[in-house]
C-alpha positions in Angstrom: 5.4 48.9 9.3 3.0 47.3 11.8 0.3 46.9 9.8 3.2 44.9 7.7 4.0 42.8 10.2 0.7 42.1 11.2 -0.7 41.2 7.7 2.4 38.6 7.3 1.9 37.3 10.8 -1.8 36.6 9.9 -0.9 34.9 6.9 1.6 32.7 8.5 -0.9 31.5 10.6 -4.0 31.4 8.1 -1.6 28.9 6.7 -0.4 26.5 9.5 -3.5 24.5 9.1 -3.3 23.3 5.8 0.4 22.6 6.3 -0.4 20.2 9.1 -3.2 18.2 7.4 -0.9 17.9 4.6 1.9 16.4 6.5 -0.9 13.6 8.2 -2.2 12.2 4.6 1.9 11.5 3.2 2.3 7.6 2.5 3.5 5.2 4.9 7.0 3.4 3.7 6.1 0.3 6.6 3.2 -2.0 5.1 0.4 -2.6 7.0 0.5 -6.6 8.0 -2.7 -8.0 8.5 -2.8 -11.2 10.2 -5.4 -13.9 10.4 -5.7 -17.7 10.9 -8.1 -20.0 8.5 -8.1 -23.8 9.8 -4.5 -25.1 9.6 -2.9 -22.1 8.0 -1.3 -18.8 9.2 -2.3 -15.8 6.4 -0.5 -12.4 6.1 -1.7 -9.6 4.3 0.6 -7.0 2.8 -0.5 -3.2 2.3 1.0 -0.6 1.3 -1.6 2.7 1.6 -4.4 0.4 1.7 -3.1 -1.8 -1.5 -2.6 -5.0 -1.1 0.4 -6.5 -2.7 1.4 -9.8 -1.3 -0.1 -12.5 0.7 2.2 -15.1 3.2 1.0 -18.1 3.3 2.4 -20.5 6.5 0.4 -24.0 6.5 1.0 -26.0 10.1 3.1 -28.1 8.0 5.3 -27.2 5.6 7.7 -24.3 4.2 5.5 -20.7 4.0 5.1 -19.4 0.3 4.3 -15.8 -0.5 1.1 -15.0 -3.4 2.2 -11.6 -5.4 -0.2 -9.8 -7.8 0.3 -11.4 -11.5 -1.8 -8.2 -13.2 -3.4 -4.9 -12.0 -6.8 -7.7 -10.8 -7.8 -8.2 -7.3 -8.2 -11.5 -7.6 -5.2 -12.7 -9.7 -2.5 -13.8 -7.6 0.4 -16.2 -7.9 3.2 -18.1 -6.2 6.2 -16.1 -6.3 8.3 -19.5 -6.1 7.3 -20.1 -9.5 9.5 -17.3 -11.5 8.4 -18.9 -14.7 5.2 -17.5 -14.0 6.1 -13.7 -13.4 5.9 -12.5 -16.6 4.6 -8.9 -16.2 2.1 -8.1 -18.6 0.3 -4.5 -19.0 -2.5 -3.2 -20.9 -1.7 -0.6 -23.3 -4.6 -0.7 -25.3 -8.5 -2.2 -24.9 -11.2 -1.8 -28.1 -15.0 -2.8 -27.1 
C-alpha cells in the first residue's frame, strides 16, 4: 500500500509542471494597447495575442476614427465610420 501511495504521489508531482506552464500560455481577454505619437496625431494599437485588430486614430484637431482589418492582409485596413465599406469577404478557394 505504500509503495501505492508513493507511486501516485510521484506522479502528482511529475505532473505539476506541465500543468503550470500550461496555465501561463492561455490567451489574454484585455488587448494589449500600444500607444504612440506621429507629428499632430495620437495612434493606438489594438492586440489581441499579438494580432492586431484595430488602429485609433486621434488628430490634434478633430473627432478620433478607428481603422479595422477589411481582409485577413496586414496592410488592408479601413475606416470603420464608413459601414458601406465593411463588406466581409473570405477566400474559399485560390487556383495558380
Amino acid at each position: 500500500m505504500r509503495t501505492l501511495n508513493r507511486l501516485l504521489l510521484l506522479g502528482l508531482l511529475a505532473t505539476m509542471p506541465v500543468v503550470t506552464l500550461a496555465a501561463d500560455d492561455a490567451p489574454s481577454a484585455d488587448p494589449d494597447v500600444t500607444i504612440r505619437t506621429e507629428g499632430d496625431k495620437t495612434i493606438q494599437e489594438y492586440r489581441q495575442n499579438g494580432f492586431l485588430y484595430a488602429i485609433k486614430i486621434t488628430p490634434k484637431h478633430g473627432k478620433p476614427y478607428f481603422l479595422v482589418r477589411a481582409d485577413g492582409t496586414d496592410a488592408n485596413f479601413i475606416r470603420s465610420d464608413q459601414p458601406d465599406m465593411l463588406i466581409p469577404s473570405w477566400k474559399i478557394f485560390e487556383w495558380k
